[in-house]
VEXFIMAR-561685 format. One record per residue (C-alpha): x, y, z; residue in one letter; residue number from 0. Coordinates in Angstrom, 1 decimal. Each point is the difference from the previous one (the first is absolute). Layout:
X X	Y Y	Z Z	type A	seq NUM
...
//
This chain:
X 115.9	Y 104.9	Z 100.6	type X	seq 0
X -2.3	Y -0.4	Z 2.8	type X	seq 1
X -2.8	Y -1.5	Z -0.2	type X	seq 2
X -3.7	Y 0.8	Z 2.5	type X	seq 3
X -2.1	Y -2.8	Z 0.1	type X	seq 4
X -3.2	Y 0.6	Z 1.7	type X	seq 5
X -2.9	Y -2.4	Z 0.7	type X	seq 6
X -3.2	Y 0.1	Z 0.2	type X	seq 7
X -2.7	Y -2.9	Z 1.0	type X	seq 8
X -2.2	Y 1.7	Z -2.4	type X	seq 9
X -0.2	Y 2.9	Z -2.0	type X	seq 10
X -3.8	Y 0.7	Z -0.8	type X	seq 11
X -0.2	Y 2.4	Z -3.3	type X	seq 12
X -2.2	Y 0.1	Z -2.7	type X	seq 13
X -0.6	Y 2.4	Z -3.2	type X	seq 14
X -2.2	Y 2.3	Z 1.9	type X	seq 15
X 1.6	Y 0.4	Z 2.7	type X	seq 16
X 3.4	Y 1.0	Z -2.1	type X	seq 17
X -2.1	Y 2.3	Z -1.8	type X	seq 18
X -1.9	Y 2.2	Z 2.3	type X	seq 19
X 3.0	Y -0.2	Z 1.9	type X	seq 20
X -1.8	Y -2.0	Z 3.1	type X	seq 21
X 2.7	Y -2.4	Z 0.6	type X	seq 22
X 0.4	Y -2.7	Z 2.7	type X	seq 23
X 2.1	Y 1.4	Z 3.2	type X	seq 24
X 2.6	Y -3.7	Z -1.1	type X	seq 25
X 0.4	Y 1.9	Z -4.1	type X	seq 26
X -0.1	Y 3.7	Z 1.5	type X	seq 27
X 3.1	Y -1.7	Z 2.3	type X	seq 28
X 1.6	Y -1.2	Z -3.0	type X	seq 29
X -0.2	Y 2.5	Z -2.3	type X	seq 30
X 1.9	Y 2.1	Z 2.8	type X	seq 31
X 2.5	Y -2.8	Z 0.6	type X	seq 32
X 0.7	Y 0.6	Z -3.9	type X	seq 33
X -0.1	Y 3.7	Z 0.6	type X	seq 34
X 2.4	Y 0.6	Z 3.1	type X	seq 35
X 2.2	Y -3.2	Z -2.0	type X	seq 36
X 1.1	Y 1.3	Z -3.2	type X	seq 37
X -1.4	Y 3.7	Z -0.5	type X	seq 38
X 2.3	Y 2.7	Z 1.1	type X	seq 39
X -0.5	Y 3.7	Z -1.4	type X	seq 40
X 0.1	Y 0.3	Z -3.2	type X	seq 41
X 1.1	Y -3.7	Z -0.6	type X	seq 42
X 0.4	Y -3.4	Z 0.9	type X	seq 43
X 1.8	Y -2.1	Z 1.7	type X	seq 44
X 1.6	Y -2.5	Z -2.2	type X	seq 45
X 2.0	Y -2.3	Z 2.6	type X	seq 46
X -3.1	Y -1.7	Z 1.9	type X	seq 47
X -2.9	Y -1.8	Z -1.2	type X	seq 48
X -3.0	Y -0.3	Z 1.5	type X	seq 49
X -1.9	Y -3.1	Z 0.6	type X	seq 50
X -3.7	Y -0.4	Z 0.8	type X	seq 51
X -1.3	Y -3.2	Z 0.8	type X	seq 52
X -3.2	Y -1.9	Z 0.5	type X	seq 53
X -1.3	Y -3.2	Z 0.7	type X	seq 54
X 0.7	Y -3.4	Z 1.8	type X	seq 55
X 3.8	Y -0.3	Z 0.8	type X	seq 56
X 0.1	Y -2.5	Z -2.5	type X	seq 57
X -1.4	Y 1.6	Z -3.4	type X	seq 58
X 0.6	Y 3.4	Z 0.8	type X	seq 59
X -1.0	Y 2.6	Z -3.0	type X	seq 60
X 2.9	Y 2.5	Z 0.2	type X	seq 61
X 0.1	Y 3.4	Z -1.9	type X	seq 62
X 3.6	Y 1.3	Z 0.1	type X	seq 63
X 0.6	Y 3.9	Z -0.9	type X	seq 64
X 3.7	Y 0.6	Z -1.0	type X	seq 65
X 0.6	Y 3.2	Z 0.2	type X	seq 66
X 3.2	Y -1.0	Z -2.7	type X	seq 67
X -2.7	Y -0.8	Z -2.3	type X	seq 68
X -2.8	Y 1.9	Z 0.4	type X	seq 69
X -2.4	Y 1.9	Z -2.3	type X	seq 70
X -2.7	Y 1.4	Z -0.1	type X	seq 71
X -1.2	Y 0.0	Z 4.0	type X	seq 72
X -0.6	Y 3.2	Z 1.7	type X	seq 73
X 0.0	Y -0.1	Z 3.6	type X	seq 74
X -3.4	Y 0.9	Z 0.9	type X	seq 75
X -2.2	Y -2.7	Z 1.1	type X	seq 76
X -2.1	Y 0.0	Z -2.9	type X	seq 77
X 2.6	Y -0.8	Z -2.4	type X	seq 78
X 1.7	Y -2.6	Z 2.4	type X	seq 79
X -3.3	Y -1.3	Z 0.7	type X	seq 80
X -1.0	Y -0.5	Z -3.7	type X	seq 81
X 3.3	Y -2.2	Z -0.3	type X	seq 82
X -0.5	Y -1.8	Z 2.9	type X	seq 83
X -3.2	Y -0.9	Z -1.7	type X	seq 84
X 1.1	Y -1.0	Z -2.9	type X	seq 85
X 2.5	Y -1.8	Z 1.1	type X	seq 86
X -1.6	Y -2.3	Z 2.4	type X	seq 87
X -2.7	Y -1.4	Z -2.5	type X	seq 88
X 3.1	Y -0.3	Z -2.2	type X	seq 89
X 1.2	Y -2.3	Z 3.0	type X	seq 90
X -3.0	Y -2.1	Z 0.0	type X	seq 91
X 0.2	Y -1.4	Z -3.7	type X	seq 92
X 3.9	Y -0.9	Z 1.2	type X	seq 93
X 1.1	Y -3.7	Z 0.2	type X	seq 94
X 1.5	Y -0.3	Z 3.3	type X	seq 95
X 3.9	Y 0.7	Z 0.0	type X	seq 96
X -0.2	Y 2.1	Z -2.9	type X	seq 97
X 0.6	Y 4.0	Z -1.0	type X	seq 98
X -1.2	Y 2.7	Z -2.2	type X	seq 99
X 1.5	Y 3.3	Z -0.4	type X	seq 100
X -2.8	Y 2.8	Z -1.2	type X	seq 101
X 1.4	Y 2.9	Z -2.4	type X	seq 102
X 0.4	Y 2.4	Z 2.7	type X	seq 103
X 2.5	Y -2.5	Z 1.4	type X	seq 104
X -1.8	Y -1.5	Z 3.3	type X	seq 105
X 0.8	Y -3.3	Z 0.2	type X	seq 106
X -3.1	Y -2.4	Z 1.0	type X	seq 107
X 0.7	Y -3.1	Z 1.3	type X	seq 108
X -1.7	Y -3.0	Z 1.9	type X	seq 109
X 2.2	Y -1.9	Z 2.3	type X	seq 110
X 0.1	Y -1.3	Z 3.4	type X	seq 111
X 1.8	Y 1.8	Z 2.7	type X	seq 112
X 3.1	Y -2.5	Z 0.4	type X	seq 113
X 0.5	Y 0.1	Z -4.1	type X	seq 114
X 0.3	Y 4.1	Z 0.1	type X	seq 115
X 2.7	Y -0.1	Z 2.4	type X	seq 116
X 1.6	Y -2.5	Z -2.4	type X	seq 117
X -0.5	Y 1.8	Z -2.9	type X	seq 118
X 1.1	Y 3.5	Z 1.5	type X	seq 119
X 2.9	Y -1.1	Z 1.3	type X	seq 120
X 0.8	Y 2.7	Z 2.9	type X	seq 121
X 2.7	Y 0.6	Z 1.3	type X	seq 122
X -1.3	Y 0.6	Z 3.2	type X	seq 123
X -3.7	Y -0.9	Z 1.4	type X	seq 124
X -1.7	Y 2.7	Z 2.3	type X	seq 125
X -3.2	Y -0.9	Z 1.9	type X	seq 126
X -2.3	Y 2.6	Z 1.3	type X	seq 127
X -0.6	Y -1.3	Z 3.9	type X	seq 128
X -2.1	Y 1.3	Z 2.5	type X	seq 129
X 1.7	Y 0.5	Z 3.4	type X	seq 130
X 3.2	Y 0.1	Z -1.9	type X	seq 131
X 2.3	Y 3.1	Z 1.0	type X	seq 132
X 1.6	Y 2.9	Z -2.0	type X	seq 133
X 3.8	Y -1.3	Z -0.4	type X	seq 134
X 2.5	Y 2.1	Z -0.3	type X	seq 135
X 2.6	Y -2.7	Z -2.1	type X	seq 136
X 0.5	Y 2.5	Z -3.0	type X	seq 137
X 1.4	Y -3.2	Z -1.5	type X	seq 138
X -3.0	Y -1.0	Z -1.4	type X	seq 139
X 0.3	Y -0.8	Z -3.7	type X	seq 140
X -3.5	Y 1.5	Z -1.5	type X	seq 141
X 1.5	Y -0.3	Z -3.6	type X	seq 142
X -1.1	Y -2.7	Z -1.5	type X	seq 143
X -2.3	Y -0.8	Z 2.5	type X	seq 144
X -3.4	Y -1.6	Z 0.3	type X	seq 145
X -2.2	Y 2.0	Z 3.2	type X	seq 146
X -2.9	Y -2.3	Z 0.4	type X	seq 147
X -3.3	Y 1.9	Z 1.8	type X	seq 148
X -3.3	Y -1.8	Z 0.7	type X	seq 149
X -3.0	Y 2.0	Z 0.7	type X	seq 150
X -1.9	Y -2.6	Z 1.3	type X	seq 151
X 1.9	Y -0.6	Z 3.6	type X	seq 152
X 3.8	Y 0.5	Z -1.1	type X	seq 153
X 0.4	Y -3.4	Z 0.5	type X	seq 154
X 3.2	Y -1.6	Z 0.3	type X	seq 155
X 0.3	Y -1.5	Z -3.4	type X	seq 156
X 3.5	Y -1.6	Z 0.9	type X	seq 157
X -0.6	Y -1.9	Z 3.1	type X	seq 158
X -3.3	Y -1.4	Z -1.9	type X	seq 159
X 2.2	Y -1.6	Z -2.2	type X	seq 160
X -1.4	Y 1.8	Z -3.2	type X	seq 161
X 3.5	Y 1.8	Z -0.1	type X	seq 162
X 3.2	Y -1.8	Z 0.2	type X	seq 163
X 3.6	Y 0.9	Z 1.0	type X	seq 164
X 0.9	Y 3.2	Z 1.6	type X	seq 165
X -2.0	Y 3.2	Z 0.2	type X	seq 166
X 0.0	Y 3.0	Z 2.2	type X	seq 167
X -2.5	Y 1.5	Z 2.0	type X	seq 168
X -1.0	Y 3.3	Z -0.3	type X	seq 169
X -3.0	Y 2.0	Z 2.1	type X	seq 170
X -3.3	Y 0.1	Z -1.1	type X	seq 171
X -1.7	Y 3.3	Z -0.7	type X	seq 172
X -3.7	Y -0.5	Z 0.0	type X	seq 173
X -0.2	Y 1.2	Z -3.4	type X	seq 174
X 2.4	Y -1.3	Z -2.9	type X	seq 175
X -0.2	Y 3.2	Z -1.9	type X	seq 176
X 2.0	Y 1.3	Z 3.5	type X	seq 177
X 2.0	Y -3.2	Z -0.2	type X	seq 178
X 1.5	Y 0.8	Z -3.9	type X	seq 179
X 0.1	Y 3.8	Z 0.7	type X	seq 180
X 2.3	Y -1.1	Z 3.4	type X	seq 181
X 2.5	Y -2.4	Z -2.2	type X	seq 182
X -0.1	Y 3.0	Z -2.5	type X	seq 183
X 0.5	Y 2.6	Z 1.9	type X	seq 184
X 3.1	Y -2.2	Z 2.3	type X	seq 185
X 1.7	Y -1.0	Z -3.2	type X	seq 186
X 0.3	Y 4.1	Z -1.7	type X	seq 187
X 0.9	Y 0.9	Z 3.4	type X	seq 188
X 2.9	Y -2.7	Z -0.4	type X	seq 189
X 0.5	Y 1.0	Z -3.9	type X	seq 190
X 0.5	Y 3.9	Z 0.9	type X	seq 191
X 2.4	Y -0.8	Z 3.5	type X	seq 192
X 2.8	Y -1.1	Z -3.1	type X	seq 193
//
């Protein structure tokens, strides 16, 4: 399982909006991030989950679709939207370090940054970093993997101390949507080579 976590400073969305279909440019960037993530043709991908986060570093609301999991969702923005939505004013009535899981199986949590990693337990930690270069180590491990992306300035969340032990670094994309379509696309190309 890999898992996308992407993070946003805010994430401005309200009823309205979701309904007339006038979203923010940060929830029309999400919703694709859950798009290009777990949607394929005709189906979904069921080994990654997809993380969208928002807030301070330390009480982040997070809204996790597993694509294992999931119900209900389509992948137009609308429907992602609406969940997104819901989700976050679910987020808000949370006690800090604490979970829900909706019927459609998103799991909405609030948590600060340095608990997540705790509580995902990756395998491997991949940080999205500007001026990084396109490696060629096919050795990278993306199963099980945590691929970190911050759309405020990609910044490095491991050297700041919010992220201990070891992480790689992989480049940044100036979109994240790219980003998970890139990891995506590496890892079938790596899954049809066998």
């Amino acid at each position: 399982m890999r898992r996308f976590l992407v993070l946003f400073d805010d994430l401005p969305i309200d009823k309205a909006s979701v309904k007339s279909g006038a979203n923010s440019s940060e929830v029309v960037t999400a919703c694709r991030c859950v798009n290009v993530g777990l949607f394929l043709s005709g189906n979904l991908r069921r080994d990654v989950i997809v993380s969208i986060a928002t807030g301070p570093i330390d009480d982040l609301r997070v809204i996790s679709f597993l694509g294992e999991t999931l119900k209900r969702v389509s992948p137009d923005e609308r429907s992602i939207s609406f969940f997104l939505l819901k989700s976050l004013d679910m987020a808000m009535g949370l006690a800090q370090d604490s979970q829900k899981v909706m019927d459609n199986g998103i799991i909405v949590r609030r948590e600060a940054f340095k608990h997540l990693i705790t509580a995902y337990r990756p395998d491997n930690v991949f940080v999205a970093y500007r001026g990084s270069t396109p490696d060629s180590d096919s050795s990278y491990k993306l199963e099980n993997a945590l691929l970190v992306y911050d759309t405020g300035t990609c910044i490095d969340v491991a050297s700041s101390k919010i992220m201990p032990g070891k992480y790689r670094k992989l480049p940044c994309p100036s979109h994240p949507e790219r980003f998970i379509l890139d990891v995506n696309d590496r890892l079938d190309d790596n899954t049809s080579d066998t």
